[in-house]
C-alpha positions in Angstrom: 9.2 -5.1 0.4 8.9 -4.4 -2.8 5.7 -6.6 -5.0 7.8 -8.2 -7.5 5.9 -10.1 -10.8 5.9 -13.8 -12.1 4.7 -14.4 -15.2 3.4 -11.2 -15.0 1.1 -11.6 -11.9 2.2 -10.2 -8.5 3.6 -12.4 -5.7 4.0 -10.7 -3.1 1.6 -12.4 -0.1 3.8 -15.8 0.8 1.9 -18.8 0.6 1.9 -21.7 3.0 5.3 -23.6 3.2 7.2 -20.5 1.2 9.6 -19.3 3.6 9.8 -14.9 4.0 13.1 -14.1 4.2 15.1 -11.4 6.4 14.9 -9.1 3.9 11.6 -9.5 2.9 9.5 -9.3 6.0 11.7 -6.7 7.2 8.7 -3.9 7.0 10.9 -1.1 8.6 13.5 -1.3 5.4 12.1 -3.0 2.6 14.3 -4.9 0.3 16.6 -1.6 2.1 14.9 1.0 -0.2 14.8 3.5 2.8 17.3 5.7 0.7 16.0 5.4 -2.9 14.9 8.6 -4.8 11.3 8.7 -4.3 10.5 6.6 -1.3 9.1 7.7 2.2 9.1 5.9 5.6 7.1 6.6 8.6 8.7 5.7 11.6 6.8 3.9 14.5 5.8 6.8 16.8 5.9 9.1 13.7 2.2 11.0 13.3 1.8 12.4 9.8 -1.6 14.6 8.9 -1.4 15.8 5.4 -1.9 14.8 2.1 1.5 13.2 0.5 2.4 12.4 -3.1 5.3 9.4 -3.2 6.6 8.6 -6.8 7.9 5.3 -5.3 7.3 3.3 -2.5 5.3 4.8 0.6 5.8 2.5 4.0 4.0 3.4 6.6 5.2 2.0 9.9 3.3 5.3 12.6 0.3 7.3 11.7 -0.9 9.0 8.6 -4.2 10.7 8.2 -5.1 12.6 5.1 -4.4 11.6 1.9 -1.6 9.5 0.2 -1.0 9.0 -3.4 1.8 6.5 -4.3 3.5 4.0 -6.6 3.4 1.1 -3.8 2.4 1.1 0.0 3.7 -1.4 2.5 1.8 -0.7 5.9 3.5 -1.6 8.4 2.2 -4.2 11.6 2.5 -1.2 13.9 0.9 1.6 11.1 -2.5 3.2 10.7 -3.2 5.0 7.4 -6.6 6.8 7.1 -7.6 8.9 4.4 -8.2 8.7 0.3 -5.1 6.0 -0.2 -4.9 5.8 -4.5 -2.2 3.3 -5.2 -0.9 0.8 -7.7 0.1 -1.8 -5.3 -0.7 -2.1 -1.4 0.4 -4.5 1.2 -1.4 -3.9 4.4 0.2 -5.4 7.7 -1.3 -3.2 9.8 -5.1 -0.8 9.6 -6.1 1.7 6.8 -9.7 3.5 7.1 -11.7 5.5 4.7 -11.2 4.8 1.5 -8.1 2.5 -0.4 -8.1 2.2 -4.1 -5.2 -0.2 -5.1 -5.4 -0.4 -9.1 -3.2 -3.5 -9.6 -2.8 -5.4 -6.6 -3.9 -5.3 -2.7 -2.2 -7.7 -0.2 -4.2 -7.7 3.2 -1.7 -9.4 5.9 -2.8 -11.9 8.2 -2.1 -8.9 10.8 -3.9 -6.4 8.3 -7.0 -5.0 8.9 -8.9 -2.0 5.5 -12.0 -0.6 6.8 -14.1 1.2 5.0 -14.3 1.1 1.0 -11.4 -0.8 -0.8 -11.1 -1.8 -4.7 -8.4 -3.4 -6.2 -7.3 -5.2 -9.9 -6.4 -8.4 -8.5 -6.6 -9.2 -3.9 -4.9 -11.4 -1.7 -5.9 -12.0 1.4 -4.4 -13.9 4.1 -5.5 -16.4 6.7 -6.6 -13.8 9.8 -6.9 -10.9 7.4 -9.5 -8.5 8.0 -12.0 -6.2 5.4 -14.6 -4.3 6.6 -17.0 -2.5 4.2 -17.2 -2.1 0.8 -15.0 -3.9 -1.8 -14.8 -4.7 -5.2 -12.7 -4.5 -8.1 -11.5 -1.5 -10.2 -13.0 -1.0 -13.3 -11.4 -0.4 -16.3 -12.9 3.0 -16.3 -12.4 3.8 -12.6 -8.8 2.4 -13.1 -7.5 5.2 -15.3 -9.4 8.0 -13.1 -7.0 6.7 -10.4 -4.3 5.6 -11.3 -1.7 7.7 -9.6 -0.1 9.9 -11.6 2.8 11.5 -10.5 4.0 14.2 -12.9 4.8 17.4 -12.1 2.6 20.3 -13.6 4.3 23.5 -14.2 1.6 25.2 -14.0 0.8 24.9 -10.7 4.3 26.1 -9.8 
């Protein structure tokens, strides 16, 4: 699922009484970006150890451990993500560990559980969702440190 805007805040926890559609609580194919330019999925059963770098949108529906650096994160009911997690957007079904730095938006699921240390722009957390640990908000200054940037450097080549 991708976090859409409105009026220029994100909307994409569903409130009481707004119905999720088909396509937008499908968490396996979101908004059926599994084939855009950019975008990973890991599969239910998939285990992933490694530090990745996703321009797009990173769902995680298995196992990663390590780091991830994305554009947006969907984890998925059935994923675990543990690691350094810098993102712009996150929308956590499932569990993430260590450390998760969302500099826009974070969306903790009424399934979702973020342990450890979490900061965020803006949060939304739904009935039954669980933090444990640190949390706070990005500041302006931490915010640029980590954003993800995605650009490739020739001269690491």
């Amino acid at each position: 699922m991708t976090l859409t805007r409105a009026r220029g805040r994100h909307v994409p926890c569903f409130g009481p009484g707004i119905p999720i559609t088909k396509e937008s609580s499908n968490v396996s194919n979101p908004a059926g970006k599994n084939d855009a330019p950019g975008n990973l999925i890991i599969g239910e059963g998939v285990k992933v150890v490694g530090h990745l770098m996703v321009p797009g949108l990173a769902v995680i529906n298995g196992t990663l451990e390590g780091g991830l650096q994305a554009g947006e994160l969907l984890v998925g009911p059935q994923g675990s993500l543990s690691g350094q997690v810098n993102v712009r957007t996150a929308d956590v079904h499932g569990r993430t560990y260590d450390t998760l730095s969302a500099s826009e938006f974070l969306c903790v699921r009424a399934t979702g559980i973020v342990s450890g240390k979490a900061s965020y722009g803006e949060i939304e957390i739904e009935k039954g969702g669980v933090i444990q640990g640190a949390i706070g908000p990005v500041s302006a200054q931490d915010s640029a440190a980590q954003a993800p940037s995605l650009t490739h450097d020739s001269n690491l080549a």
